[in-house]
C-alpha positions as CSV (number, residue, x, y, z in Angstrom):
1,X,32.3,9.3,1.7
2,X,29.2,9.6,4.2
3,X,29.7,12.9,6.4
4,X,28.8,13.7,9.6
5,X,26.3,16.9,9.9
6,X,26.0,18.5,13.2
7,X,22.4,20.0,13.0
8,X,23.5,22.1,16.9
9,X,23.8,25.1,14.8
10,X,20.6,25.2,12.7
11,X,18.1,24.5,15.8
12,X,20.0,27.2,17.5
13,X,20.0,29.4,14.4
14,X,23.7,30.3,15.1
15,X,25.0,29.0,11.2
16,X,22.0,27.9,8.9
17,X,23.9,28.7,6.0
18,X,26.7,26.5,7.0
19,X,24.5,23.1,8.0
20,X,22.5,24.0,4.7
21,X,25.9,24.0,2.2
22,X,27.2,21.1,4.1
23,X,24.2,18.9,3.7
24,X,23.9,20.0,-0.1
25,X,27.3,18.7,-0.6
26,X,26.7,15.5,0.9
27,X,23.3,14.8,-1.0
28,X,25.4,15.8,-4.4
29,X,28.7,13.7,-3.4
30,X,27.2,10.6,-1.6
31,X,23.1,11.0,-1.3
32,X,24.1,9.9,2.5
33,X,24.7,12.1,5.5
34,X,25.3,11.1,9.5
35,X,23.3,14.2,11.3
36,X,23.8,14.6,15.0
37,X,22.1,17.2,17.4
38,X,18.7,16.2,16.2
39,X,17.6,16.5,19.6
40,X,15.5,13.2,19.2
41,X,16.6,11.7,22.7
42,X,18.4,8.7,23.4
43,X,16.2,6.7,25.5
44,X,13.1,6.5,23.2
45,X,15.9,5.2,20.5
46,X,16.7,2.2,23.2
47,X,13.3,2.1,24.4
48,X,12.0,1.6,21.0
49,X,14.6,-0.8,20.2
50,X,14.4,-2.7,23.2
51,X,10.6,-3.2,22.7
52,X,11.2,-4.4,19.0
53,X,13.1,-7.2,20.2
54,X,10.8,-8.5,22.9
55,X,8.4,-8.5,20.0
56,X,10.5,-10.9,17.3
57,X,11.5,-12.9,19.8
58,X,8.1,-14.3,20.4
59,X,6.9,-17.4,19.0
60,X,6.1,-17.9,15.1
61,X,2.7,-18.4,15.6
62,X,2.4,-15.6,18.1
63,X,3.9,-13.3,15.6
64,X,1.3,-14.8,12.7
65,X,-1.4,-13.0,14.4
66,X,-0.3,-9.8,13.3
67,X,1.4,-11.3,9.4
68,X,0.5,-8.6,6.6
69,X,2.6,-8.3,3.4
70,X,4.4,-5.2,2.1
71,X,2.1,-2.2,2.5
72,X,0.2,-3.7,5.4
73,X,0.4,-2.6,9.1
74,X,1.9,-5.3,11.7
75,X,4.5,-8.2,11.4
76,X,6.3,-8.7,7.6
77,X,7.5,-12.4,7.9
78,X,10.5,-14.0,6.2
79,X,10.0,-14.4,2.6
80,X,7.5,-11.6,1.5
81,X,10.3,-8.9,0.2
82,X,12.7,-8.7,-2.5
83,X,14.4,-4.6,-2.1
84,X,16.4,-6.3,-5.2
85,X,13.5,-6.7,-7.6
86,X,13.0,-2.7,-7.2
87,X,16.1,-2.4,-9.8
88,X,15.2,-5.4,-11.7
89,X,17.5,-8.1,-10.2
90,X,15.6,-11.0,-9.4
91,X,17.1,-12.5,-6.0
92,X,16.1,-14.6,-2.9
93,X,13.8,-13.0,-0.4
94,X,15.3,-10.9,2.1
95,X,16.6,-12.5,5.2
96,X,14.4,-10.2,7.5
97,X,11.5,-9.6,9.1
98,X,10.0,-6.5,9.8
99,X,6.8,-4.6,11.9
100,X,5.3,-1.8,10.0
101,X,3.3,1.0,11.3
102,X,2.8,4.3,9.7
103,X,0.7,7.3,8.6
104,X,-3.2,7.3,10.0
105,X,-4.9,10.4,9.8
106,X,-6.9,9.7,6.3
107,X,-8.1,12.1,3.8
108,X,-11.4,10.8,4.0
109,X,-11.4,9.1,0.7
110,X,-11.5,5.5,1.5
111,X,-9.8,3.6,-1.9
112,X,-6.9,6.2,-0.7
113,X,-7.0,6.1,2.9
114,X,-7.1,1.9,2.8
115,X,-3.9,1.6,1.3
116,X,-1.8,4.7,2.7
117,X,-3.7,5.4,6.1
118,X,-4.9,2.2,7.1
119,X,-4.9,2.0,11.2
120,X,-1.6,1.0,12.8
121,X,-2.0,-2.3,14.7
122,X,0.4,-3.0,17.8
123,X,1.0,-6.6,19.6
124,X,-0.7,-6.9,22.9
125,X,1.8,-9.5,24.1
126,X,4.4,-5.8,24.3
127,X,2.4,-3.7,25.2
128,X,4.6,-1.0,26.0
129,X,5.5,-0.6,22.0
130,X,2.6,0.8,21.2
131,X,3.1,4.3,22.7
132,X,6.9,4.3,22.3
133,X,6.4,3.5,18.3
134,X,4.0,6.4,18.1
135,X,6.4,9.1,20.0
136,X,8.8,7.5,18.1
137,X,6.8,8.3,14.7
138,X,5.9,12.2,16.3
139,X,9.6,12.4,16.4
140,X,10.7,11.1,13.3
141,X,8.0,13.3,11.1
142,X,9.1,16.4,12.8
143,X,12.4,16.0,12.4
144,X,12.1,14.8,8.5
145,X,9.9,18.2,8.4
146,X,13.0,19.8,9.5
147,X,15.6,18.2,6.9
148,X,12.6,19.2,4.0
149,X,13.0,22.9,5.5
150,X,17.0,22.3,5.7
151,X,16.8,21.2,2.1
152,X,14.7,24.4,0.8
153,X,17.5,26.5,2.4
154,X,20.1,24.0,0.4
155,X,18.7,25.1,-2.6
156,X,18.2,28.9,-1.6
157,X,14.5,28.0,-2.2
158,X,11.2,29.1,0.0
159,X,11.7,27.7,2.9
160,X,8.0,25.8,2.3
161,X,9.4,24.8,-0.9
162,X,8.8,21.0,0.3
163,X,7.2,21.5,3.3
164,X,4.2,22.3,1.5
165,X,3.4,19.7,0.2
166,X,3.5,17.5,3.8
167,X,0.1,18.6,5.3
168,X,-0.7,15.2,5.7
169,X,2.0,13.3,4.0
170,X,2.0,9.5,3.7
171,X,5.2,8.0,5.6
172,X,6.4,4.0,7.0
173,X,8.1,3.2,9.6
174,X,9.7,0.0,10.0
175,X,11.5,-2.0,12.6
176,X,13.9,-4.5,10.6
177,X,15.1,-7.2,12.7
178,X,18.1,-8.8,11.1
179,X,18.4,-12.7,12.8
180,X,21.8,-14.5,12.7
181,X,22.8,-17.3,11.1
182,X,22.2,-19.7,13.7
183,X,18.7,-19.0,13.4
184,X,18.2,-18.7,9.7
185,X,21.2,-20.8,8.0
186,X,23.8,-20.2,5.1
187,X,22.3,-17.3,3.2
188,X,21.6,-18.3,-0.4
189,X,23.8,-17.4,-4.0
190,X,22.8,-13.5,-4.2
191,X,20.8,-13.2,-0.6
192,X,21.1,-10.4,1.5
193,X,19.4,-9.2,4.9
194,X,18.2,-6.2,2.1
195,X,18.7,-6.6,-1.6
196,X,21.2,-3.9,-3.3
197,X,18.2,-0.8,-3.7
198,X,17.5,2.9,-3.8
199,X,14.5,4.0,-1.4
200,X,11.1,5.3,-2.9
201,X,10.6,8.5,-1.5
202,X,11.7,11.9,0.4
203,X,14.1,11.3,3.1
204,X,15.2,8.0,4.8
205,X,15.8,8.6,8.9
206,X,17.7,5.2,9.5
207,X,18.7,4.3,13.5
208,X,21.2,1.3,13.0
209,X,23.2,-0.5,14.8
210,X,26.7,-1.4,13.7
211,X,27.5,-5.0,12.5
212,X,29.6,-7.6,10.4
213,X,26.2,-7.9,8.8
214,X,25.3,-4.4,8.2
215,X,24.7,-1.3,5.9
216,X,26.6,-0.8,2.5
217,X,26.9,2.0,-0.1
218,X,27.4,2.2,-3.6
219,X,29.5,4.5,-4.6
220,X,30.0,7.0,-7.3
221,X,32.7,5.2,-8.0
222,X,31.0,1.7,-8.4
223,X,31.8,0.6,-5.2
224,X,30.4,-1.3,-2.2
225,X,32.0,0.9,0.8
226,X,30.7,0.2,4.3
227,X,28.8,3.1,6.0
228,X,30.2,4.4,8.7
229,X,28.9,4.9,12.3
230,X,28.2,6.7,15.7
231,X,26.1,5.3,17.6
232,X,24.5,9.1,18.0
233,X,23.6,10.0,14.8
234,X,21.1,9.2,12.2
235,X,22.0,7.8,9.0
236,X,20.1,10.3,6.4
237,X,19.5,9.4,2.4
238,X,17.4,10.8,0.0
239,X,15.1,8.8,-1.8
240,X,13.9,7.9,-5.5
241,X,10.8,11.0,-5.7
242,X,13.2,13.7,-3.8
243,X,16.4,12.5,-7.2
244,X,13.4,13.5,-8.9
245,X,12.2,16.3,-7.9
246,X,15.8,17.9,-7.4
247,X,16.3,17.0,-11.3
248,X,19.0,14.7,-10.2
249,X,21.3,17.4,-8.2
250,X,21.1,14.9,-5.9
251,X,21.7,11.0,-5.3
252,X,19.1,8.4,-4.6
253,X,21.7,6.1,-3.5
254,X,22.1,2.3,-4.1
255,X,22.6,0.7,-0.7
256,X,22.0,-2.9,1.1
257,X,22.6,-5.0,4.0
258,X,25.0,-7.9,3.9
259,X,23.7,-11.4,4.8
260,X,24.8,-12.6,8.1
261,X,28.4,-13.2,8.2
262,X,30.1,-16.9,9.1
263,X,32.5,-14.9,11.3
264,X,29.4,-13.7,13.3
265,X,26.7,-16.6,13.4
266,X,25.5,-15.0,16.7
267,X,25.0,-11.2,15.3
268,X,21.6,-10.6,15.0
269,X,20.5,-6.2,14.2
270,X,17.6,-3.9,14.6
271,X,17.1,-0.9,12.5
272,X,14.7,1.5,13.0
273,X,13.5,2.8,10.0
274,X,11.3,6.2,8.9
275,X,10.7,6.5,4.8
276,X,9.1,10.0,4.7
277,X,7.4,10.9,1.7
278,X,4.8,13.3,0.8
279,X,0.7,14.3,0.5
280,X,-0.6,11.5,-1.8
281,X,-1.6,13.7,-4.3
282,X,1.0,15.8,-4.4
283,X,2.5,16.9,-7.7
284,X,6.0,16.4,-8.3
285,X,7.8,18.8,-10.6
286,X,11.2,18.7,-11.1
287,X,13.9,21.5,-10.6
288,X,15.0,21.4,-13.5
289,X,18.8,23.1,-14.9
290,X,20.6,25.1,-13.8
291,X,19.2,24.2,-10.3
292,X,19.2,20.3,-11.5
293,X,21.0,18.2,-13.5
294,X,17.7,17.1,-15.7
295,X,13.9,17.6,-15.6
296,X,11.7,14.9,-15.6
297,X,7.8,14.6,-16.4
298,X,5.9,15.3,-13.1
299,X,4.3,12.6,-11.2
300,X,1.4,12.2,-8.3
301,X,3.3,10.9,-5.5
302,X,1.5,8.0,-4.7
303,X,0.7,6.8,-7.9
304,X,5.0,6.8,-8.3
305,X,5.3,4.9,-4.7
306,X,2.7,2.4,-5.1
307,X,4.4,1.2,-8.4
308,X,7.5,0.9,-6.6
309,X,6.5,-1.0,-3.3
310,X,4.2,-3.1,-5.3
311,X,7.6,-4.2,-7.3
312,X,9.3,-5.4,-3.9
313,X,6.3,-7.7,-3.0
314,X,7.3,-11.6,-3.4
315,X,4.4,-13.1,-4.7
């Protein structure tokens, strides 16, 4: 249901065509793809993660210093997100807690550049995450760069086709830690780690780790199937605004992670998470039939995400 891409032959140019029809099919089938031979080495993935934990570990008020809510740059405690409330399904918060960092370099308008570029803040009690977060971002943009090219070729499209519009594109990343149940108790009636959700925005570069507790995906058959994994690949979806702008050729995929499971109360998870989108005031237009199933009315980009996140937001 989720294949595995091997991306080897479109860095080495040896079958473009190939990775480009295979990835196609996977965005129409399932919205999900695994991709290995990013090239995006596997230390800095450890590294990264390693770091993250140091960080939630800490004490609560230690991790206060840095508390924002969704949007904001640093520590997302428990109880701020819903994913659920996205679709309109009212549930519990998310049994999570996050650190966001993201896109800096402003436009130099500030009612923009305080909401979408506002400066990334790091915890001096690990100091080392700081500069492994931000090769970690460098990474993670160029390689989304690279599926937005992959996807133009998809489509037998300019190869800029979505590029483009990512001069200086807005983008999140987010380090999910997923506690166990020992630490945050019998999840209730309808809670997850993430509410059942589609993402908001271009492509999704998702570094998981593999769990009782872990990643789900709906179907086009109306069921919840677990993903599968390899711990060297990145899990790839599409989001809401790219469904969009392909006119619905392909899937923005429902997806969640399960609460922390009773045969597990020790399992606790790290994701690494990169939610690519596009310049803030870029113009979405739809590729409409025969390319796409449907065309919808064009949107600004940011005006589209901001609606979105701001639905998420407890309180």
């Amino acid at each position: 249901m989720v294949p595995l891409v091997d991306l080897a032959p479109w860095f080495s140019g040896t079958d473009r065509a190939g990775v480009a029809r295979r990835v196609d099919a996977a965005l129409r089938d399932s919205g999900f793809l695994l991709i290995t031979g990013h090239g995006v080495p596997d230390e800095l993935r450890a590294k990264t993660r390693a770091l993250s934990r140091a960080f939630f570990a800490l004490p609560e008020e230690t991790k206060a210093r840095y508390a924002v809510t969704v949007g904001g740059r640093g520590w997302l405690p428990p109880g701020v997100e819903a994913n659920g409330y996205a679709e309109g399904t009212e549930t519990p918060p998310d049994l999570k807690e996050s650190y966001s960092v993201g896109a800096e370099a402003g436009v130099g308008i500030p009612e923009i550049d305080e909401f979408w570029f506002q400066p990334n803040v790091f915890p001096a009690e690990v100091p080392e995450l700081a500069a492994a977060a931000r090769e970690y971002l460098a990474r993670m943009r160029s390689l989304s760069d690279e599926l937005l090219t992959i996807f133009a070729a998809a489509l037998d499209l300019d190869p800029a086709h979505f590029t483009r519009h990512t001069s200086r594109p807005t983008y999140t990343f987010n380090i999910n830690w997923y506690p166990p149940m020992t630490r945050v108790g019998e999840p209730a009636a309808g809670q997850f780690r993430i509410g059942p959700h589609t993402d908001f925005g271009t492509v999704t570069v998702l570094d998981r780790e593999a769990g009782l507790g872990g990643l789900q995906v709906y179907t086009g058959e109306g069921e919840w199937e677990d993903a599968p994994f390899d711990p060297a690949a990145f899990t790839i979806n599409i989001g809401d605004l790219m469904a969009r702008w392909t006119g619905d050729r392909w899937r923005s995929t429902r997806h969640r992670v399960l609460p922390p499971q009773a045969g597990a109360p020790e399992e606790d998870l790290v994701s690494l998470i990169f939610f690519y989108e596009t310049d803030h005031d870029a113009r979405i237009d739809s590729l409409g039939p025969p390319l796409g199933r449907t065309s919808y009315p064009p949107v600004i980009a940011s005006e589209y995400l901001r609606e979105k996140l701001d639905a998420i937001t407890v309180g």
